[in-house]
C-alpha positions as CSV (number, residue, x, y, z in Angstrom):
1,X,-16.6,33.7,6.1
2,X,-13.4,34.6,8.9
3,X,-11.1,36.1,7.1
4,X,-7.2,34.8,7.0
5,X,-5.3,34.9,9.8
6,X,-3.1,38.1,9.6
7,X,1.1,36.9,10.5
8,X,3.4,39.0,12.4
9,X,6.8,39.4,11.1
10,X,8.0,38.1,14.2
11,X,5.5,35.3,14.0
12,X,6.7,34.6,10.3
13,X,10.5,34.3,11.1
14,X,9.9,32.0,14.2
15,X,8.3,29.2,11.6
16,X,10.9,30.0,9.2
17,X,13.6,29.3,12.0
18,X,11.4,26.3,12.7
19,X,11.5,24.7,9.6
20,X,15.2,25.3,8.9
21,X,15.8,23.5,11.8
22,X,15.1,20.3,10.1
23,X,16.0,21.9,6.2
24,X,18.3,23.8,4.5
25,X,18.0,26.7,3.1
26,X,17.8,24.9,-1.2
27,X,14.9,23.1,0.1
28,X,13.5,25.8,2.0
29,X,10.4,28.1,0.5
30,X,7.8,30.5,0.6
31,X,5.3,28.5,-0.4
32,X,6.6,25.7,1.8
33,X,6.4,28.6,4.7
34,X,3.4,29.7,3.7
35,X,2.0,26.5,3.8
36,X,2.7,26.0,7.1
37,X,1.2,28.8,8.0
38,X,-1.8,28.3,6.9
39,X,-2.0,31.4,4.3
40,X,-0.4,31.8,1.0
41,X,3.1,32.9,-0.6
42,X,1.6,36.7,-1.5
43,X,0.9,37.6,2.0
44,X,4.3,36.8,3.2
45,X,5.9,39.0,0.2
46,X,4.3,41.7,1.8
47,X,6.3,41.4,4.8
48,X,9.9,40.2,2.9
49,X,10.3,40.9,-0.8
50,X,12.2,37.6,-1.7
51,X,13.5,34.4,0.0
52,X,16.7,35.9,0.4
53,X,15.2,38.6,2.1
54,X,13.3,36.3,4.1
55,X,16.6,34.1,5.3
56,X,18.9,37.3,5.6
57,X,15.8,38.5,8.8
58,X,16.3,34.7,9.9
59,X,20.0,34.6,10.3
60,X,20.0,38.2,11.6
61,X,18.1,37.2,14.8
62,X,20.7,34.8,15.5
63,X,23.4,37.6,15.7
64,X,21.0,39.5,17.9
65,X,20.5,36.5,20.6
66,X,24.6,36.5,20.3
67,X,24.7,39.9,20.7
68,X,22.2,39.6,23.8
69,X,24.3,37.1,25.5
70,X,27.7,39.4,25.0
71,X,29.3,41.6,27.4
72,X,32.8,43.5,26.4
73,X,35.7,42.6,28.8
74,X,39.1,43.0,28.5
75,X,41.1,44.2,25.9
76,X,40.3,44.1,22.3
77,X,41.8,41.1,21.8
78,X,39.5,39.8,24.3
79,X,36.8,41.7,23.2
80,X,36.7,39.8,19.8
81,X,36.9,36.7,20.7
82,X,34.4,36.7,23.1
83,X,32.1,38.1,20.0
84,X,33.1,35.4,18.1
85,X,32.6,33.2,20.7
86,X,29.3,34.0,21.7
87,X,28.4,33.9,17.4
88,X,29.5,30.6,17.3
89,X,27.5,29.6,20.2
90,X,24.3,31.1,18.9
91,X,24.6,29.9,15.5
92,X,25.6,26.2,17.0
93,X,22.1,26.1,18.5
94,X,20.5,26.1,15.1
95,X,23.5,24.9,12.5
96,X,21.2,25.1,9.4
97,X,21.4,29.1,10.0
98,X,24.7,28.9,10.4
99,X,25.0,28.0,6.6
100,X,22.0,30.1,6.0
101,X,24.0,33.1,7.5
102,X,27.1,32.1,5.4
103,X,26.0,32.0,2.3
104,X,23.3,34.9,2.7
105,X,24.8,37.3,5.1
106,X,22.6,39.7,7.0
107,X,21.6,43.6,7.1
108,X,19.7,44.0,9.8
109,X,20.3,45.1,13.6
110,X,21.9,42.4,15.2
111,X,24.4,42.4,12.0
112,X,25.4,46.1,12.3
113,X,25.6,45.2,16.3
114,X,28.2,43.1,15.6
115,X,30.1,45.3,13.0
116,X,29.8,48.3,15.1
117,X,31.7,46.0,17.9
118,X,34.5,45.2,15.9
119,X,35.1,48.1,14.3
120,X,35.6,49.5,17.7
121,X,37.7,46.5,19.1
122,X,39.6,47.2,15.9
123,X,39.9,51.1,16.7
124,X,41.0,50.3,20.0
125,X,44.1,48.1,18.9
126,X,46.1,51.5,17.4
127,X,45.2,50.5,13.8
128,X,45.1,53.6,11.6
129,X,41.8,54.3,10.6
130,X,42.5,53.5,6.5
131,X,43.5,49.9,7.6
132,X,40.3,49.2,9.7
133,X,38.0,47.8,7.2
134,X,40.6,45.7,5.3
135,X,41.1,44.3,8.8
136,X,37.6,43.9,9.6
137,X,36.6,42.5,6.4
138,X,39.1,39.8,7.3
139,X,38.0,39.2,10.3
140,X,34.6,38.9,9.1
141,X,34.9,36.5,6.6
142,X,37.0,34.1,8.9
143,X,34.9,34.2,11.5
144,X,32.0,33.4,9.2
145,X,33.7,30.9,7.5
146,X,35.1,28.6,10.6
147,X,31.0,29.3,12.1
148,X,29.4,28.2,8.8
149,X,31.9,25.1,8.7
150,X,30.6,23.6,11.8
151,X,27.0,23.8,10.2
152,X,27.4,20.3,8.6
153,X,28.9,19.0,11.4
154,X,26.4,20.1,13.6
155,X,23.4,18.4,12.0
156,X,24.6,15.1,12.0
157,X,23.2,12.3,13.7
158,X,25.4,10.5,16.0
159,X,25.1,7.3,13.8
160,X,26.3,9.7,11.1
161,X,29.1,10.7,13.4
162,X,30.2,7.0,14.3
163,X,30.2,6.2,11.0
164,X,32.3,9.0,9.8
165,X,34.9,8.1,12.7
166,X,35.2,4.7,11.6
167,X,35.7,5.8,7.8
168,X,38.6,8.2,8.9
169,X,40.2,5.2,10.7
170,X,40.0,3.5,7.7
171,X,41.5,6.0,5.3
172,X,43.9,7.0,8.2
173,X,45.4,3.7,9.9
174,X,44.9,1.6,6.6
175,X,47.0,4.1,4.3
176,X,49.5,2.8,2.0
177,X,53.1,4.0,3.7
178,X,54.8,3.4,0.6
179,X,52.3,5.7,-1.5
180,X,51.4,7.9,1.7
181,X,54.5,8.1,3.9
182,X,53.6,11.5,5.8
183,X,50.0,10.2,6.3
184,X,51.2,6.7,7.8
185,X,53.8,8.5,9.8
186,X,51.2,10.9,11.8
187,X,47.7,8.0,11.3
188,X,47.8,7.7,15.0
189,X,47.8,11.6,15.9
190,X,45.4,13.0,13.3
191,X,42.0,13.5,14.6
192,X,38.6,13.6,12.9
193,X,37.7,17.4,11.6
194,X,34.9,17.0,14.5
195,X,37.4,17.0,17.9
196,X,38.0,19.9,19.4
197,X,36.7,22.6,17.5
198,X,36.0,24.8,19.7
199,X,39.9,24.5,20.6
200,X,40.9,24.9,16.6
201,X,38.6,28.0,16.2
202,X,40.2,29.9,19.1
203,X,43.6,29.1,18.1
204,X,42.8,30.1,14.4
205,X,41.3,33.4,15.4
206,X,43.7,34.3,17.9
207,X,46.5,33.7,15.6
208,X,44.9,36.3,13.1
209,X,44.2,38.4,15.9
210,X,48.2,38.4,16.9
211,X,49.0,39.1,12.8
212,X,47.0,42.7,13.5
213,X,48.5,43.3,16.7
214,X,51.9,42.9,15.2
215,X,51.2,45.5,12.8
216,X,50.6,47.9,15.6
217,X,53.0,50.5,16.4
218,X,54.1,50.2,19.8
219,X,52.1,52.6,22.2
220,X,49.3,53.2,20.0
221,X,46.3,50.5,21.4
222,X,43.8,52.9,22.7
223,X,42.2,52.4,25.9
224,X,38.7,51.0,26.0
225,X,36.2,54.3,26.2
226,X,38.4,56.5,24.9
227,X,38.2,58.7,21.7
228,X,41.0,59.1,18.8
């Protein structure tokens, strides 16, 4: 009798990226993967040690495609945002690894591809070297936090979305002025969390990336290429 089909790593993670396409990550399993596959859970554990293992590989080729599609221009300023643009792209393709990626993280290369980027953005902006990683680990977890938050969003239908807008209408335009006086004064200027995002994240990240450069000494931004 043939023997079991032997799975590549890179075979394995492409169904796992498959199937979280239409899942999340609590529903998501092994065995379920395994399933699919056609073998069983103990042949995949040779290959990751744990789900989290397993969703940490996932998420990580996602920062590698971003990482793929990014090329350093401009200052570091620019240089950062363009990153971070290019994440959120990636990730928007397949939101469900978007909430994968922020609640697991990753380890692997297209993670440290990332870090090693900002860290050097970071060394380019005149920071003192014993401020960098407070900086970065800032960075990070806002970036991470305004990609993963677009997760939910992103895998809604579009009856899901029409509903939602007319349920903020509601709440908005019908809202007590007596017991919500701000709310009734702006109902007809607040939009729905979904408008403009990509707008929202910019300004958000750019405004966090102003706070560092304000913290710069004058004169010290080093020049792209450079050493310090």
């Amino acid at each position: 009798m043939a023997g079991r089909r032997r799975w590549s790593t890179e075979e394995i993670l492409d169904t796992a990226a498959e199937l979280l396409r239409t899942s999340d990550a609590d529903s998501f399993s092994v065995r379920k993967l395994a399933a699919v596959l056609g073998t069983d859970s103990s042949s995949l554990y040779r290959h990751f040690r744990s789900k989290t293992e397993l969703l940490r590989a996932v998420a990580d080729r996602i920062l590698l495609a971003a990482m793929d599609g990014y090329r350093p221009e401009g200052d570091w300023k620019q240089r950062v945002m363009t990153l971070a643009l290019c994440m959120r792209e990636a990730f928007g393709q397949q939101p469900q690894l978007a909430a994968v990626w922020g609640r697991y993280a990753s380890s692997g290369t297209g993670s440290r591809l990332a870090m090693e980027e900002v860290l050097q953005a970071l060394r380019a902006s005149g920071l003192p070297d014993e401020e960098i990683p407070a900086r970065y680990h800032r960075l990070a977890v806002l970036i991470a936090a305004l990609i993963a938050s677009e997760a939910g969003a992103g895998t809604l239908t579009p009856e899901d979305h029409e509903q939602g807008r007319e349920l903020f209408r509601v709440a908005v335009l019908g809202a007590d002025p007596e017991r919500f006086p701000a709310l009734a004064h702006f109902a007809r200027d607040v939009r729905p969390l979904g408008v403009e995002r990509r707008a929202a994240f910019e300004e958000i990240l750019a405004a966090q990336l102003a706070h560092i450069e304000a913290s710069v000494s004058p004169g010290r931004a080093v020049p792209r290429g450079s050493s310090r």
